[in-house]
Structure formats: structure tokens, C-alpha cells
C-alpha positions, 0 to 999 in steps of 0.5 A: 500500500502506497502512502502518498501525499501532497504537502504545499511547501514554500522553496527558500533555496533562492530568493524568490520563495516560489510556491512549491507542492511537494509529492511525497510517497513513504516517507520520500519525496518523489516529485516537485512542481511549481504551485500554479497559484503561487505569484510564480504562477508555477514556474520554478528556476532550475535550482527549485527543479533540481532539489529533488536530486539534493535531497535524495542524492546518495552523497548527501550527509545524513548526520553530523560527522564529528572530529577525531 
């Protein structure tokens, strides 16, 4: 069973602020898009498009990596 939800987010990454509805399904983000009723009128610049590959990029650090 798929748990699959849609949650309008504000993308604060630039300057803009445009709003975003973010697809999320099981706990992981799964597809962003520009909110049509945002002043964007669902545009995103390519950084707002790309965030997706941050977020669920293998690479990214999960947790603070403490000093030895």
C-alpha cells in the first residue's frame, strides 16, 4: 500500500520563495512542481527543479560527522 501525499511547501533555496507542492510517497519525496497559484504562477528556476536530486542524492550527509 502506497502512502502518498501532497504537502504545499514554500522553496527558500533562492530568493524568490516560489510556491512549491511537494509529492511525497513513504516517507520520500518523489516529485516537485511549481504551485500554479503561487505569484510564480508555477514556474520554478532550475535550482527549485533540481532539489529533488539534493535531497535524495546518495552523497548527501545524513548526520553530523564529528572530529577525531
Amino acid at each position: 500500500m502506497s502512502n502518498k501525499k501532497i504537502i504545499k511547501r514554500t522553496f527558500k533555496s533562492c530568493h524568490g520563495g516560489c510556491g512549491v507542492p511537494v509529492t511525497a510517497q513513504n516517507g520520500a519525496t518523489t516529485y516537485i512542481e511549481g504551485d500554479p497559484e503561487s505569484f510564480t504562477r508555477g514556474t520554478l528556476c532550475a535550482k527549485g527543479l533540481a532539489s529533488i536530486q539534493k535531497v535524495s542524492n546518495h552523497n548527501r550527509l545524513k548526520y553530523p560527522i564529528k572530529r577525531s
